[in-house]
C-alpha positions as CSV (number, residue, x, y, z in Angstrom):
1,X,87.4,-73.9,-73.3
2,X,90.6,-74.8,-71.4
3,X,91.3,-71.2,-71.4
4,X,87.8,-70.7,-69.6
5,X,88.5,-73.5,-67.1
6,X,92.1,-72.4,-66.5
7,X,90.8,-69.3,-65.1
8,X,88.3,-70.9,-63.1
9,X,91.0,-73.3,-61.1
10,X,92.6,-69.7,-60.8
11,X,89.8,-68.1,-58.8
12,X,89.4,-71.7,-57.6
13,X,92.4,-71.7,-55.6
14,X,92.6,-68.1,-54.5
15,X,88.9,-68.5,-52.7
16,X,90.3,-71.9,-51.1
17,X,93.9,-69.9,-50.0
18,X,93.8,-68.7,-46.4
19,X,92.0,-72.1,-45.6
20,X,94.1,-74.6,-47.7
21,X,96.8,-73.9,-50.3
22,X,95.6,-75.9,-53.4
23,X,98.0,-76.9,-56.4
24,X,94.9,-77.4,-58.8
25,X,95.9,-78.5,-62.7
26,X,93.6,-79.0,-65.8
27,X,93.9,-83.0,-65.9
28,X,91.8,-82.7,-69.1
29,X,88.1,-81.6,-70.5
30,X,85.3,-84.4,-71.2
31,X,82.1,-84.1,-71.7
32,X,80.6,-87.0,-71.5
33,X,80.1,-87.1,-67.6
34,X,79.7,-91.1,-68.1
35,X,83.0,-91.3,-69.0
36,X,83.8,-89.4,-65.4
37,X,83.0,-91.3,-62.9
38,X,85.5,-91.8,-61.0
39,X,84.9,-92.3,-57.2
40,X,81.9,-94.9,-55.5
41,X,78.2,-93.4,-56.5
42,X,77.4,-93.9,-52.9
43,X,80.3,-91.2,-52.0
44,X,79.7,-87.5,-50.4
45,X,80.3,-84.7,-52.2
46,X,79.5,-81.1,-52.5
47,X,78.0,-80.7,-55.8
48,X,78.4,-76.2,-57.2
49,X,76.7,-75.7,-60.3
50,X,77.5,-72.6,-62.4
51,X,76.3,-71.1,-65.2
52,X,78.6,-69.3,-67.6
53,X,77.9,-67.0,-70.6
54,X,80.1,-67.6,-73.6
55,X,79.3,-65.6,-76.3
56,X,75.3,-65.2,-76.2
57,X,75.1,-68.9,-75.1
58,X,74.8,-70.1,-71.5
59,X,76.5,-73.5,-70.3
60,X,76.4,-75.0,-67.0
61,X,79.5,-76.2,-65.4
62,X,79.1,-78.8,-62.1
63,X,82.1,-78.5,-59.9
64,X,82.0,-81.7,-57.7
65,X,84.1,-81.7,-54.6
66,X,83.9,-85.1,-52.7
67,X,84.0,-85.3,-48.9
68,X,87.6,-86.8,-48.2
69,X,88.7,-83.5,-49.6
70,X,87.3,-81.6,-46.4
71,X,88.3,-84.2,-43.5
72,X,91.3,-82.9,-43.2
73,X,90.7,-79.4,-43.5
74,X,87.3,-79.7,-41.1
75,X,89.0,-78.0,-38.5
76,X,89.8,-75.0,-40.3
77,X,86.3,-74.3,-41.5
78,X,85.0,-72.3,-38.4
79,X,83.7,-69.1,-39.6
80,X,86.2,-67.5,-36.4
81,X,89.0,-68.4,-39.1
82,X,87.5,-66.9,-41.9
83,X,86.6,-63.6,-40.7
84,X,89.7,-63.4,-38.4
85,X,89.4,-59.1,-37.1
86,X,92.8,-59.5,-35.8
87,X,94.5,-60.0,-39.0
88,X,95.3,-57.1,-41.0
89,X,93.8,-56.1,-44.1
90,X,95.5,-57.6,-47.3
91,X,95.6,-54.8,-49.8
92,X,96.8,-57.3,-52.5
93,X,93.9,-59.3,-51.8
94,X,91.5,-56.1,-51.6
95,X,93.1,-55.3,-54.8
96,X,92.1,-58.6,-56.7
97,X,88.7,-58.9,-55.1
98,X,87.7,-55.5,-56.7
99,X,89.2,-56.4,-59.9
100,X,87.6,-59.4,-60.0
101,X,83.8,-57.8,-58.6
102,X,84.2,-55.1,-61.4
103,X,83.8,-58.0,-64.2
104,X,80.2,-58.9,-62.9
105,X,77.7,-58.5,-64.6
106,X,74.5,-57.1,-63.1
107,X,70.9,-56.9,-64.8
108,X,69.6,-53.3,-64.7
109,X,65.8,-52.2,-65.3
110,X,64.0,-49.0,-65.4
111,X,59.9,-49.6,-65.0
112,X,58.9,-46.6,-66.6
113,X,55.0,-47.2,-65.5
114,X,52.4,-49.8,-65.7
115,X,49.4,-50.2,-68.0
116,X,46.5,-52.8,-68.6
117,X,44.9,-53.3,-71.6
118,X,42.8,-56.2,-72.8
119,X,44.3,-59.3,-74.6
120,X,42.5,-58.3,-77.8
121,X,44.2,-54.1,-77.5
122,X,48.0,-55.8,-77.2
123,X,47.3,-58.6,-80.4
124,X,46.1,-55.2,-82.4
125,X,49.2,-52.9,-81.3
126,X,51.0,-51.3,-84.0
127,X,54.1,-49.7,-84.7
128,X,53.4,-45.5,-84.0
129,X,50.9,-46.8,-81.4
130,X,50.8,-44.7,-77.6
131,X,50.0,-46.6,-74.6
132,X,49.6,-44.8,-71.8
133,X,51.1,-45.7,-68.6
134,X,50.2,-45.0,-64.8
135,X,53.0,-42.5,-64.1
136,X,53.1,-39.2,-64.9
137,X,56.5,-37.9,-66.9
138,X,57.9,-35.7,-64.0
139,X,57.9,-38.4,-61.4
140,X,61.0,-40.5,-60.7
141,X,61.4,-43.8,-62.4
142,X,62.1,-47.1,-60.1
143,X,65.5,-48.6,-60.9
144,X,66.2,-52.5,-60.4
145,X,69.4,-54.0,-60.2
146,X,69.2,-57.5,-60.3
147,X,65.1,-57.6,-59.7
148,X,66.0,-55.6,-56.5
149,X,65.1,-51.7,-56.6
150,X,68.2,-49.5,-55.6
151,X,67.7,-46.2,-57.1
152,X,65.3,-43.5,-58.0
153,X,66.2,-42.2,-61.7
154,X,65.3,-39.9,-64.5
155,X,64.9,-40.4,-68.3
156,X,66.6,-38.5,-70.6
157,X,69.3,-38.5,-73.6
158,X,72.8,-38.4,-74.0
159,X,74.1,-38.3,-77.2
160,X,71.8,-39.8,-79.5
161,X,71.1,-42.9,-76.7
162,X,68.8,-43.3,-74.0
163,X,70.2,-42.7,-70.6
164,X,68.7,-42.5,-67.2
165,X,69.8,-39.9,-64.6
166,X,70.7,-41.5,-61.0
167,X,68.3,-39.4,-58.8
168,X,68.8,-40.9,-55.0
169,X,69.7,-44.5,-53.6
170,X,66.5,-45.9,-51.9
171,X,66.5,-46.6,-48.1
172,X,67.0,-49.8,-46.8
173,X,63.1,-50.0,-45.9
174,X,62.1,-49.4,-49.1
175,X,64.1,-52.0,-50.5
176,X,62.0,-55.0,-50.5
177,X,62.3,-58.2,-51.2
């Protein structure tokens, strides 16, 4: 776990950089947030919850950054500062933020077609059993990446696994919400 949380004070610190440099250390791990209370339960604070997946198993971790820790960087908070055009373009920072977006995860679906069928028909489905759907084989499959569509796609093989076949990106106007 400290390996886990070590990483996070990592990315922690290089999000908070051009604003603030941050010397952030592991003080310890608890988990009994009783035992944690350590500033007035009355005080501000900007309360992150995450959710990690370790393994198969999700955990939630509840980053809780109280208010005196902005007052004296309020200033610098201006979205001008942040997205700066006059700076040049860090290619060691371009560099870790791709290295770090290539470790997402994403959730991809292929809705090969819808069907109905009474509650009675699905309790009575069998192994071997066809149920027909509302597309026809030769039309293109809607792709989903995280509940969103994206792309028009094909079935097919490769190797002995199923694989779809990227056919077009879909416009912006067909990509509802």
């Amino acid at each position: 776990m400290e390996e886990v949380v070590a990483q996070f004070v990592r990315v922690y610190q290089n999000v908070w950089k051009d604003i603030v440099a941050l010397d952030s250390v592991l003080d310890g791990i608890d988990t009994n947030p009783q035992l944690m209370q350590n500033m007035s339960p009355n005080e501000p604070v900007v309360l992150v919850t995450f959710t990690i997946k370790i393994f198969e198993v999700k955990h939630f971790i509840n980053l809780c950054i109280p208010y005196v820790f902005f007052e004296g960087i309020i200033d610098k908070l201006s979205f001008r500062n942040w997205f700066d055009s006059n700076q040049p373009v860090n290619q060691d920072d371009s560099r870790e933020l791709q290295k770090s977006l290539n470790g997402v995860g994403l959730n991809l679906e292929v809705l090969l077609g819808h069907a109905q069928m009474s509650l009675s028909e699905f309790l009575h489905l069998e192994e071997g059993d066809v149920i027909k759907l509302d597309k026809k084989i030769t039309e293109p499959l809607e792709t989903f990446i995280d509940g969103k569509p994206y792309f028009r796609a094909k079935p097919g093989k490769q190797e002995d696994r199923l694989a779809i076949e990227l056919l077009d990106k879909l416009e912006e106007e067909q990509n509802y919400e």
